[in-house]
C-alpha positions as CSV (number, residue, x, y, z in Angstrom):
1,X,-67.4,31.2,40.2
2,X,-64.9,31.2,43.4
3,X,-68.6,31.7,45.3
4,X,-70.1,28.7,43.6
5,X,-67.1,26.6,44.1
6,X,-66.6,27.4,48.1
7,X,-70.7,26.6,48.3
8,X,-70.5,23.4,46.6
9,X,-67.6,22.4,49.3
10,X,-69.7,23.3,52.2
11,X,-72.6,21.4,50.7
12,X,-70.5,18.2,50.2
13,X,-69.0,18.8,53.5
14,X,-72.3,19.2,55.3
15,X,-73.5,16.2,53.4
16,X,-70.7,13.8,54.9
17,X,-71.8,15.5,58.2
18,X,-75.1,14.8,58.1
19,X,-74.2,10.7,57.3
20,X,-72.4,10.5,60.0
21,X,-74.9,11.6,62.3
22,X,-77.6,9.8,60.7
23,X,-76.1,6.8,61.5
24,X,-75.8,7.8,65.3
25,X,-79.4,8.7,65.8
26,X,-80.9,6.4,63.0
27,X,-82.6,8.4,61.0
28,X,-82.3,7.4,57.2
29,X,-79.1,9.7,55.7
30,X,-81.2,10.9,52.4
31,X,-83.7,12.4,54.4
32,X,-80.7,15.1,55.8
33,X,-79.7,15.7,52.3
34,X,-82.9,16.8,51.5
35,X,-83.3,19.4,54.7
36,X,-80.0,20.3,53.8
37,X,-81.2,21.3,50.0
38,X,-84.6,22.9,51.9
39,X,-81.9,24.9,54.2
40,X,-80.4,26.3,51.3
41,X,-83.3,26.9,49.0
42,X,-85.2,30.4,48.4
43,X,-87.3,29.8,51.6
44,X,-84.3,28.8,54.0
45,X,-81.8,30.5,56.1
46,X,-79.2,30.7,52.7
47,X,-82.2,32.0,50.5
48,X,-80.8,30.4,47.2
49,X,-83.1,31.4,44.7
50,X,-84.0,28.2,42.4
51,X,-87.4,26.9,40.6
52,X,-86.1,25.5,37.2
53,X,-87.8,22.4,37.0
54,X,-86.4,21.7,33.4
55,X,-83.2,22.1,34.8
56,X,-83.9,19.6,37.8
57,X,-85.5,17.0,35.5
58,X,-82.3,16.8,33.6
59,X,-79.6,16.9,36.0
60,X,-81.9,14.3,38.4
61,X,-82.7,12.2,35.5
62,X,-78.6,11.6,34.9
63,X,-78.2,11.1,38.7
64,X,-81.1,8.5,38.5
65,X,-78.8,6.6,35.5
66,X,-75.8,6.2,37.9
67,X,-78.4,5.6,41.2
68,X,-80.2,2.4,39.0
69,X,-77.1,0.8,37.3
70,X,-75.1,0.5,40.6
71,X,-78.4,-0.5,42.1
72,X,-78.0,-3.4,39.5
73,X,-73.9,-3.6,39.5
74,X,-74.3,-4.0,43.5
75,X,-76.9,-6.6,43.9
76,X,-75.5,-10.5,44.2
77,X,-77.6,-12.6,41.7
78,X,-76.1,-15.7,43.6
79,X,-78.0,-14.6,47.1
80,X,-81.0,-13.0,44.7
81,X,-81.8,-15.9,42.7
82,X,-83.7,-18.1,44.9
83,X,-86.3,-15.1,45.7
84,X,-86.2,-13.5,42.1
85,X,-89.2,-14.4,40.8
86,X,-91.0,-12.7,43.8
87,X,-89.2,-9.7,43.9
88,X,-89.4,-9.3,40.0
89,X,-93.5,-9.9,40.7
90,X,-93.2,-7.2,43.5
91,X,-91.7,-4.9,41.2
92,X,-94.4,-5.0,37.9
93,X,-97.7,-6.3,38.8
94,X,-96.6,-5.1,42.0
95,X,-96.3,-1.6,41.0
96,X,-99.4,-1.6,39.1
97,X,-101.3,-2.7,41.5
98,X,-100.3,0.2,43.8
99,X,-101.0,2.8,41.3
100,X,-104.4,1.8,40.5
101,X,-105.2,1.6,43.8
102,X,-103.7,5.0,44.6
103,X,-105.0,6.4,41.6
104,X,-108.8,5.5,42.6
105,X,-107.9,6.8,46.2
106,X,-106.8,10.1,44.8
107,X,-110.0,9.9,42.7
108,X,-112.6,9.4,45.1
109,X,-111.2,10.5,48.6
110,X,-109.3,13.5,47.2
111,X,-111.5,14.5,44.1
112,X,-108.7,14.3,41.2
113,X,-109.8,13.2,38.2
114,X,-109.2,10.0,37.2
115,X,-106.4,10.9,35.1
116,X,-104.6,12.4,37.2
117,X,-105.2,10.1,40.1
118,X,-103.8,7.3,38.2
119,X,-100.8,9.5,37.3
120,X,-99.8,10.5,40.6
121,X,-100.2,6.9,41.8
122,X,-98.0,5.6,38.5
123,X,-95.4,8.5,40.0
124,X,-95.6,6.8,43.5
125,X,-96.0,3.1,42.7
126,X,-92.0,2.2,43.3
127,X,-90.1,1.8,46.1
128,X,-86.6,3.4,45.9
129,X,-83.4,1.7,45.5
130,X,-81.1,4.7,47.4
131,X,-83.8,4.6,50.2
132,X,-83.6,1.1,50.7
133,X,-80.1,0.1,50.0
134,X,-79.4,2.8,52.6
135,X,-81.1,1.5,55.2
136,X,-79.9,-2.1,54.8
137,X,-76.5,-1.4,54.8
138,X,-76.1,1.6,57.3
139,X,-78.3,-0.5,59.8
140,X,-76.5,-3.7,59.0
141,X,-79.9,-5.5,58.9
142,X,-80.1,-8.9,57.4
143,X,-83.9,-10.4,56.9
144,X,-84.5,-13.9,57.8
145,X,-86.6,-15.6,54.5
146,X,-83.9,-14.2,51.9
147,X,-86.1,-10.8,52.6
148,X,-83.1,-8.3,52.0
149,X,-82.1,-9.5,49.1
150,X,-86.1,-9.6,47.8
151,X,-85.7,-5.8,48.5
152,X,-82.9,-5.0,47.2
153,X,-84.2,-6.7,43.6
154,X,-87.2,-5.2,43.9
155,X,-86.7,-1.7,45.1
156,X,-83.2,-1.7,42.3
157,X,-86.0,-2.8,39.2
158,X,-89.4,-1.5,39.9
159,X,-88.5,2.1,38.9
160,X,-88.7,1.3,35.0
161,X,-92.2,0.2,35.9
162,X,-93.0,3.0,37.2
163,X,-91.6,5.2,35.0
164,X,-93.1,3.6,32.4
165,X,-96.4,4.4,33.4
166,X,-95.9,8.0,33.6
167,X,-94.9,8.0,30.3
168,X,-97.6,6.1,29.6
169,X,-100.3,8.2,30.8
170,X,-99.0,11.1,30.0
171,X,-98.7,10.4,26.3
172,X,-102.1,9.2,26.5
173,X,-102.9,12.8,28.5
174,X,-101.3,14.5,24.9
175,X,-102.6,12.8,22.7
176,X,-104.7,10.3,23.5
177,X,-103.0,7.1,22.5
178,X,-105.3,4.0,21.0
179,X,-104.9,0.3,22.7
180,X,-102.6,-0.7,20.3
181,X,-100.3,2.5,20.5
182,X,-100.4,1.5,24.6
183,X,-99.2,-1.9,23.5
184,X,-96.6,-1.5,21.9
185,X,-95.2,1.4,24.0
186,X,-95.2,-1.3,26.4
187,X,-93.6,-3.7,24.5
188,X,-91.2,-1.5,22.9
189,X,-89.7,0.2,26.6
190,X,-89.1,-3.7,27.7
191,X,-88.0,-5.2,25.4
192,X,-86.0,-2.5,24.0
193,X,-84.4,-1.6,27.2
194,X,-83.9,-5.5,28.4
195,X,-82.5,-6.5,25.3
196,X,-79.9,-3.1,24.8
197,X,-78.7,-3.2,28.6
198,X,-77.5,-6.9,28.2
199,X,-76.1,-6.1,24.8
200,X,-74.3,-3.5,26.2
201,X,-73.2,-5.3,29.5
202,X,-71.9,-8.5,27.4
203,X,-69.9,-6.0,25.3
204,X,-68.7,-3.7,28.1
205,X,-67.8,-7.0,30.1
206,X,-65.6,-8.6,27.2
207,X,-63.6,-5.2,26.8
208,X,-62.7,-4.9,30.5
209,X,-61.9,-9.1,30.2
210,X,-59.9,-8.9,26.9
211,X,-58.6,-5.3,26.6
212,X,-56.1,-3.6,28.9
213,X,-57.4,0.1,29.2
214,X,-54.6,1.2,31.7
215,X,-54.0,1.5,35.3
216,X,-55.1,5.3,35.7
217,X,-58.5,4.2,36.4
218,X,-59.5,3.7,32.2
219,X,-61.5,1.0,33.5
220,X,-64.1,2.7,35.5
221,X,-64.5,5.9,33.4
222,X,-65.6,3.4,30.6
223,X,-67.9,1.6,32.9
224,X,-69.3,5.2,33.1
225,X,-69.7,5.2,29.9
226,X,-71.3,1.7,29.6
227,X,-73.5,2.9,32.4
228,X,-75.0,6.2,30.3
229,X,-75.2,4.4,26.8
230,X,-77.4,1.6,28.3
231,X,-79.9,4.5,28.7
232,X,-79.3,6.7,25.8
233,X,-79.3,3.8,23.2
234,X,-82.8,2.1,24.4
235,X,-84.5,5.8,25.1
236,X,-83.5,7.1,21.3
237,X,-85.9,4.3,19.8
238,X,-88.8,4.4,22.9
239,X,-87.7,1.6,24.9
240,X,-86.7,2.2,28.4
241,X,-83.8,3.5,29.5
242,X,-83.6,2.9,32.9
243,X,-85.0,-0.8,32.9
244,X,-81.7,-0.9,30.2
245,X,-79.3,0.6,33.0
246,X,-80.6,-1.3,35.7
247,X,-79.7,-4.6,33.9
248,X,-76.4,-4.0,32.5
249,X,-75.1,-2.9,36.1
250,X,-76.7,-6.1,37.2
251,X,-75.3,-8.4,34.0
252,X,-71.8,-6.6,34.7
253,X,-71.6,-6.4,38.2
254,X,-72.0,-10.5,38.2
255,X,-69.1,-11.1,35.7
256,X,-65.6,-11.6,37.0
257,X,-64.1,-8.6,36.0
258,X,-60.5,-7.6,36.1
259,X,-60.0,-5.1,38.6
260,X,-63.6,-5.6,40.5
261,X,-62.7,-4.3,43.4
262,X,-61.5,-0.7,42.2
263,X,-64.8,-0.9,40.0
264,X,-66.9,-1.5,43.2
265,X,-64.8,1.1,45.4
266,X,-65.5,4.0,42.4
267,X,-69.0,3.1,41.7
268,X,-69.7,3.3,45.4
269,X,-68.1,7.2,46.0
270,X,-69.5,7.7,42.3
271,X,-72.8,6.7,43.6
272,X,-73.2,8.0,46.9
273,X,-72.2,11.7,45.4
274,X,-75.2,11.2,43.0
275,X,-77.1,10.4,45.8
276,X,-76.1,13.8,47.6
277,X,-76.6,16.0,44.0
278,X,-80.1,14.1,43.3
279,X,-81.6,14.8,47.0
280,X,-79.9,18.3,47.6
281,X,-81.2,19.7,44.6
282,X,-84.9,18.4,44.9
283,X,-84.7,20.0,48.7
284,X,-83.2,23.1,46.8
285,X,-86.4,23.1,44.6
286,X,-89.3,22.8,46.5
287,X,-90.6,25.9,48.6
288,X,-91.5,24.8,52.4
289,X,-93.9,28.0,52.6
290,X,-95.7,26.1,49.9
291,X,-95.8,22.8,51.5
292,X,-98.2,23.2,54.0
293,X,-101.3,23.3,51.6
294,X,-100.5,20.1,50.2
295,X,-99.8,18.6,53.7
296,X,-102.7,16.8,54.4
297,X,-103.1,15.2,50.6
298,X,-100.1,14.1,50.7
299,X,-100.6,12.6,54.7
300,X,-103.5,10.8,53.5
301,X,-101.7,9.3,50.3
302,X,-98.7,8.2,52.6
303,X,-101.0,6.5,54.9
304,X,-103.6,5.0,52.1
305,X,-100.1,3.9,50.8
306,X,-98.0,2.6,53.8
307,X,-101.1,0.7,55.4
308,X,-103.4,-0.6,52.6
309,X,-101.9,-0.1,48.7
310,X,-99.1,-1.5,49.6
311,X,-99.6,-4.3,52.1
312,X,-102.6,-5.0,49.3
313,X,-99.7,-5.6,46.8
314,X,-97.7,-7.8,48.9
315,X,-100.4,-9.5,50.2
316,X,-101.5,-10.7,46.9
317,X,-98.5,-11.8,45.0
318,X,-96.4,-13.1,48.0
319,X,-99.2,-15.2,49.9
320,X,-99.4,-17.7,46.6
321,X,-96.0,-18.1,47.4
322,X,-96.7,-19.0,51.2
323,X,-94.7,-16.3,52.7
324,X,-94.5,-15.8,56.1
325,X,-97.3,-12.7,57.7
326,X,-94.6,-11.3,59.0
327,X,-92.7,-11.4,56.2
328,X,-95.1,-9.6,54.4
329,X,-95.3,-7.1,56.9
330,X,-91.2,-6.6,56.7
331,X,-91.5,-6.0,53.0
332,X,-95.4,-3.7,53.1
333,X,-92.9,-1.5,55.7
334,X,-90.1,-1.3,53.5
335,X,-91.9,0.5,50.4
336,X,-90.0,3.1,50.9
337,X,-90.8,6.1,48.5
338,X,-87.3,8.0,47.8
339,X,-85.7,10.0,44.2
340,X,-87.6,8.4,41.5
341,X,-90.9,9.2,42.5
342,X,-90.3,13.2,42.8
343,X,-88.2,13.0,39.3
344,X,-91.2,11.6,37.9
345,X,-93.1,14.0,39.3
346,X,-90.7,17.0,37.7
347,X,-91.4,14.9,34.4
348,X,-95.1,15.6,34.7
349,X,-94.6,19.1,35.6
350,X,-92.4,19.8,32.6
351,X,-94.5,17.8,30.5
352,X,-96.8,19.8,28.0
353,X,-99.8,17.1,28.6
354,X,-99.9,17.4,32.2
355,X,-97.9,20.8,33.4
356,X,-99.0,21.7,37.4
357,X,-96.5,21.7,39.6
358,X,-99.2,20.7,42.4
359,X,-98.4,17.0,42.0
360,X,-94.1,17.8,42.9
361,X,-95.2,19.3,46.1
362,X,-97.7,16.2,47.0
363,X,-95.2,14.3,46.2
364,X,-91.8,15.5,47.8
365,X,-94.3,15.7,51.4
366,X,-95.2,11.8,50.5
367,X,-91.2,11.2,49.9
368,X,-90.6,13.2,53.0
369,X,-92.5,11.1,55.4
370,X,-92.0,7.8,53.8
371,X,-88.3,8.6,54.1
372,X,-88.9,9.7,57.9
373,X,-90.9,7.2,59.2
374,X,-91.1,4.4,57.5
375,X,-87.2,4.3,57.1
376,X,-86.8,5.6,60.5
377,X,-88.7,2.9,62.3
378,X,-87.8,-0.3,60.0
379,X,-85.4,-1.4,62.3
380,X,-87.8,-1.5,65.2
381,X,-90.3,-2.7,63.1
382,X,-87.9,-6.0,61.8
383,X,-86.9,-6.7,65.3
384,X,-90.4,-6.7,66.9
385,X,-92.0,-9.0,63.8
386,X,-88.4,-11.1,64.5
387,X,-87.1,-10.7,61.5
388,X,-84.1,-10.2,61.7
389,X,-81.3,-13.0,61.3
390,X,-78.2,-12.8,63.9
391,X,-76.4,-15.5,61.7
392,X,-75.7,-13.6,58.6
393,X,-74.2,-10.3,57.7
394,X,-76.6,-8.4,54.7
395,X,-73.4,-6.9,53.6
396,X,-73.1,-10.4,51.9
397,X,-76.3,-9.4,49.4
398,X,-74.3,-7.2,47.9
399,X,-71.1,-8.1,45.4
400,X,-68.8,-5.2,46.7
401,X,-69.1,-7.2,49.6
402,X,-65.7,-8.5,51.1
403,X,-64.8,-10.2,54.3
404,X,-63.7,-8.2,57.4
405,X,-60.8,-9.9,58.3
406,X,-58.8,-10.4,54.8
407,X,-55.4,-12.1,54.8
408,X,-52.7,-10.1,54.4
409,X,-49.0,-11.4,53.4
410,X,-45.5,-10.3,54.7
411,X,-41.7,-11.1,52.5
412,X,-39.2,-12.1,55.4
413,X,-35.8,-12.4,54.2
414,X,-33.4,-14.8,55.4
415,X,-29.9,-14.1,55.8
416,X,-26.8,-15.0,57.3
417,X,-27.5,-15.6,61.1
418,X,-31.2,-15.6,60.8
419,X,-32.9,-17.8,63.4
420,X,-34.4,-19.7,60.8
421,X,-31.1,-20.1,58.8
422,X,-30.3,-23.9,58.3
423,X,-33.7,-24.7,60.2
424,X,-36.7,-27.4,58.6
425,X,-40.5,-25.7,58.7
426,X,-41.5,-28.3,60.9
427,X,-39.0,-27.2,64.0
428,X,-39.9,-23.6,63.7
429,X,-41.4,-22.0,66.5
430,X,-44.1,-19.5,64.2
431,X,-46.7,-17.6,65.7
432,X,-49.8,-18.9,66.0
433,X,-52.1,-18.4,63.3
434,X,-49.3,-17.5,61.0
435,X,-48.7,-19.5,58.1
436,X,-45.6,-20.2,55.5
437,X,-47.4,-19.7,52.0
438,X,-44.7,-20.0,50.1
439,X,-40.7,-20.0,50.1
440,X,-39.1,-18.1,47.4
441,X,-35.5,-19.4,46.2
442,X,-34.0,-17.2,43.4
443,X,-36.2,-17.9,40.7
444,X,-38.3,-21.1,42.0
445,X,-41.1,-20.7,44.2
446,X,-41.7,-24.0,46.6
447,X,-44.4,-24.7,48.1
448,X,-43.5,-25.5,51.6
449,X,-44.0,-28.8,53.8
450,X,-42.7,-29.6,57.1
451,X,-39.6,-31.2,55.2
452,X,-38.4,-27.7,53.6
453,X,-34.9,-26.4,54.7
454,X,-34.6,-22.9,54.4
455,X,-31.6,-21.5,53.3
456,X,-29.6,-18.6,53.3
457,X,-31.1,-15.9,50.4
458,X,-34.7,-17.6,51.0
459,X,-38.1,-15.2,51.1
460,X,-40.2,-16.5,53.3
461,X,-43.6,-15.4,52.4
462,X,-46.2,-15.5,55.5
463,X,-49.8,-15.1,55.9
464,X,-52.3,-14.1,58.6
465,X,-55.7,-12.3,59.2
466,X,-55.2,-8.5,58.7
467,X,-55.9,-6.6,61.3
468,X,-59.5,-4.6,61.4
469,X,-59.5,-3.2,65.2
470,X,-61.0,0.0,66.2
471,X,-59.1,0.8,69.2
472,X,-56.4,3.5,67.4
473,X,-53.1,1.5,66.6
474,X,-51.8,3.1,63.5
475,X,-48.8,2.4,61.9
476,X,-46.2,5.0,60.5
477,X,-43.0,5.3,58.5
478,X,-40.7,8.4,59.6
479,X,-37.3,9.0,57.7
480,X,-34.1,10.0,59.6
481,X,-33.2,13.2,57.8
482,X,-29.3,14.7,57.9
483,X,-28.8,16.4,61.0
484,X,-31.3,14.7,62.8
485,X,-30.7,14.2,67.0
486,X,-31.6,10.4,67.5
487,X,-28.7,10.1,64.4
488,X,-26.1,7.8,66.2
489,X,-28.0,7.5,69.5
490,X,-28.8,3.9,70.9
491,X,-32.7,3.0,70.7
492,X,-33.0,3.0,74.0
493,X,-32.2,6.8,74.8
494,X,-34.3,8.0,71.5
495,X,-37.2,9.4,73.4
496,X,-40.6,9.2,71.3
497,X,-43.9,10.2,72.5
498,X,-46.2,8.7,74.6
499,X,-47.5,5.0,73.3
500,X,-44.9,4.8,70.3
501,X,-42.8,2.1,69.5
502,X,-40.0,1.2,66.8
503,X,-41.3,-1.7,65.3
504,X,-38.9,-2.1,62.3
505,X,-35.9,-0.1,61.1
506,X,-35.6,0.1,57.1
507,X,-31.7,0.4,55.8
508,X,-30.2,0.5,52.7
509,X,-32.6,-2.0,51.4
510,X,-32.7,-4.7,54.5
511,X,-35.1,-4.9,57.5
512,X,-33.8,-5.0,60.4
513,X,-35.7,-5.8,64.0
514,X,-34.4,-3.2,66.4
515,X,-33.4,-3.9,70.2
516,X,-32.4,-1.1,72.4
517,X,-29.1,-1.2,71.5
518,X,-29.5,-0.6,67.9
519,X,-28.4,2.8,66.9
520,X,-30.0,5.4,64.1
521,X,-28.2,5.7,61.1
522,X,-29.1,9.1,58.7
523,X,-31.4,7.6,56.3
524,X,-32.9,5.2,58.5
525,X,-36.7,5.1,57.6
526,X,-38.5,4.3,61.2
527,X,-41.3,2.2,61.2
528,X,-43.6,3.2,64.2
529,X,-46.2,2.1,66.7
530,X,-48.6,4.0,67.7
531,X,-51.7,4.4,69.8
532,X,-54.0,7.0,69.1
């Protein structure tokens, strides 16, 4: 147990690791948790013995829940709306239409059958929500034509499509499944799993609105909660459950919620350590000896898919639309392959209708290099079809999104002797881009004008841009503790180290602005300046 536990730390630790340095050289930061999971597994240095595909399909298929419903929760419909109906195209017919066309591909340049064809290109026929979220925001890059937000719709809802395919075929590989059985598994998985996840997202969002659930973070494990029964409920009578996720994190993550912000700032860790668990154990379980027999299938499927299935898809259901070439080149290069597709894959393998585990190796090496490449290069690839726009951050897209430079607000007490004692707004000399919010006088809050005397037992309540540098200055609260040496010595002979200041002095309740002459007092809390 102690051995599984001090594993799981390095893991985690190596993960963070490998984001950081993902970011510096640009390669996309799910591709290093996969080589990390491959480092680990039964044919890497750590030899970790693991081929439990069951297992996988389970613990994946709950990561996938939390991966879709923040893919929904995070994605702005106010900055989505106006290219919806394009993305929501990309993301049905255009998933079929890449699946048939990799399915034939796999049919007659590869010699599958048909069958199978069409399954693995129903397994590869979405683009991948982690893969492409990833990429937009660790590489800040905002598309000109509303393009980022078409991705991010697209790539967050075209995974239920998908899915729904293999499921699909597969029954129809069991049992054989008439036209109208086809039907209405169809209709049953969308309109089950649409009409359950907003159910579920106008409930969950009238509890968080109308019921206090405590301030120990009640709200966010119940979010959970929302997040797993939008799949459950939908998948127990055939509809689909992660179509239902998908749009109750997008129904509740566009409802003013109490709280938001801690919502957002959970969901995010919560989703990035899926992230980590989802690719970490599908590098754990494939077997790189293995991989090199399925190597050049799977380079010919990630080419057939990169340069002609996909731009074929675009190309047909955006050009009605008059987009832009290179638009459609932007969004052909950004069909990234990522989680879903090698789940599904595990779900063929542990399915009794289809059963080889051929089709998780073709595709974990078609994951692998669309992950690589394609996500490697999409920056160049924006900049040289200039498309990327200078004027707007992407971060905006997204509804955890919050300005860099937030206002902060400061209480400034004004006693006897105070400077501003006696004094009217108008004459004070304030600092500039300061502002007086609001002047608090016992128990009535006035709203200040240049007219306003301030008075002795005011709080004056200012406002400015908080600070969001880089450069180091931290700020730090040290208590003067019995015994101390500074204790009765003037400011001025307290030596600190190097690039440290006293800012403020905190004593018996008041705040006082030192000079070198003040002295230290036991119990004095120090607030200090420092530059790292």
């Amino acid at each position: 147990m102690n051995t599984l536990l001090l594993l799981s730390a390095i893991v985690l630790v190596a993960c963070i690791a490998g984001n950081k340095l993902s970011s510096r050289i640009g390669v996309p930061t799910l591709f290093f948790f996969i080589a990390l999971g491959m480092l680990f597994g039964s044919d890497g240095l750590f030899k970790i013995e693991f081929s439990d595909y069951s297992f996988s399909e389970q613990v994946c298929s709950a990561a996938l829940i939390i991966i879709m419903f923040y893919g929904g929760f995070g994605t702005k419909w106010s900055a989505a709306r106006p290219v919806a109906k394009k993305a929501v195209l990309l993301s049905t017919l255009g998933v079929l239409i890449t699946a048939g066309l990799t399915g034939l591909f796999c049919h007659f340049a590869l010699g599958t059958s048909l069958a199978e064809g069409l399954l693995i290109g129903s397994v590869l026929g979405s683009t991948d929500a982690a893969s492409v979220f990833s990429i937009l925001r660790s590489q800040r890059l905002n598309l000109k034509y509303g393009t980022a937000s078409m991705l991010e719709i697209e790539s967050g809802s075209n995974d239920p499509c998908a899915y729904m395919l293999t499921i699909v075929l597969l029954s129809a590989l069991e049992g054989g499944l008439s036209p109208a059985q086809i039907a209405y598994s169809v209709f049953a998985q969308l309109v089950y799993g649409a009409t359950i996840g907003a159910a579920i997202a106008l409930g969950a969002g009238w509890v968080l609105r109308h019921i206090r659930l405590g301030d120990n973070g009640l709200d966010s494990i119940f979010l959970v909660a929302a997040a797993l029964a939008s799949y459950a409920l939908p998948s127990l009578i055939g509809g689909n459950g992660y179509l239902s996720a998908y749009i109750a994190g997008i129904l509740l993550g566009n409802q003013d919620l109490p709280h938001k912000r801690s919502l957002v700032d959970f969901f995010d860790a919560f989703n990035g350590m899926m992230q980590m668990l989802i690719f970490f154990l599908l590098g754990l379980l494939v077997f790189p000896s293995r991989l090199p027999e399925y190597f050049l299938p799977s380079l010919l499927i990630a080419l057939f898919l990169t340069f002609l299935a996909r731009p074929i898809a675009v190309a047909l259901l955006l050009t009605p639309f008059r987009a832009p070439l290179r638009q459609q080149l932007i969004v052909s290069w950004a069909g990234l392959r990522g989680a879903a597709s090698i789940v599904f894959a595990i779900v063929a393998v542990v399915s009794p209708a289809y059963g080889k585990d051929s089709i998780f190796q073709i595709v974990f090496c078609v994951v692998l290099l669309s992950i690589f490449f394609q996500g490697t290069l999409l920056p160049r690839v924006a900049r040289k079809a200039d498309m990327l726009d200078s004027r707007e951050n992407v971060l905006r897209t997204f509804t955890d999104y919050s300005e860099e430079t937030s206002i902060q607000f400061i209480r400034l007490e004004i006693a006897p002797g105070h400077p501003w004692c006696d004094q009217y707004i108008r004459d004070l000399n304030i600092v500039p881009g300061t502002l007086i919010a609001a002047v608090l006088r016992q128990d009535e809050v006035i709203m200040p004008k240049g007219d306003t005397r301030l008075q002795d037992g005011d709080a004056v309540i200012l406002g400015a841009k908080g600070y969001c540098g880089k450069d180091g200055i931290e700020l730090h609260e040290r208590t003067v503790e019995p015994g101390h040496r500074f204790i009765g010595q003037p400011l001025r002979a307290c030596e600190f180290r190097k690039d440290t200041l006293v800012v403020l002095i905190q004593r018996a309740g008041a705040d006082i602005i030192p000079d070198g002459e003040t002295r230290i007092q036991e119990g004095d809390t120090l607030v200090l300046y420092h530059k790292s």
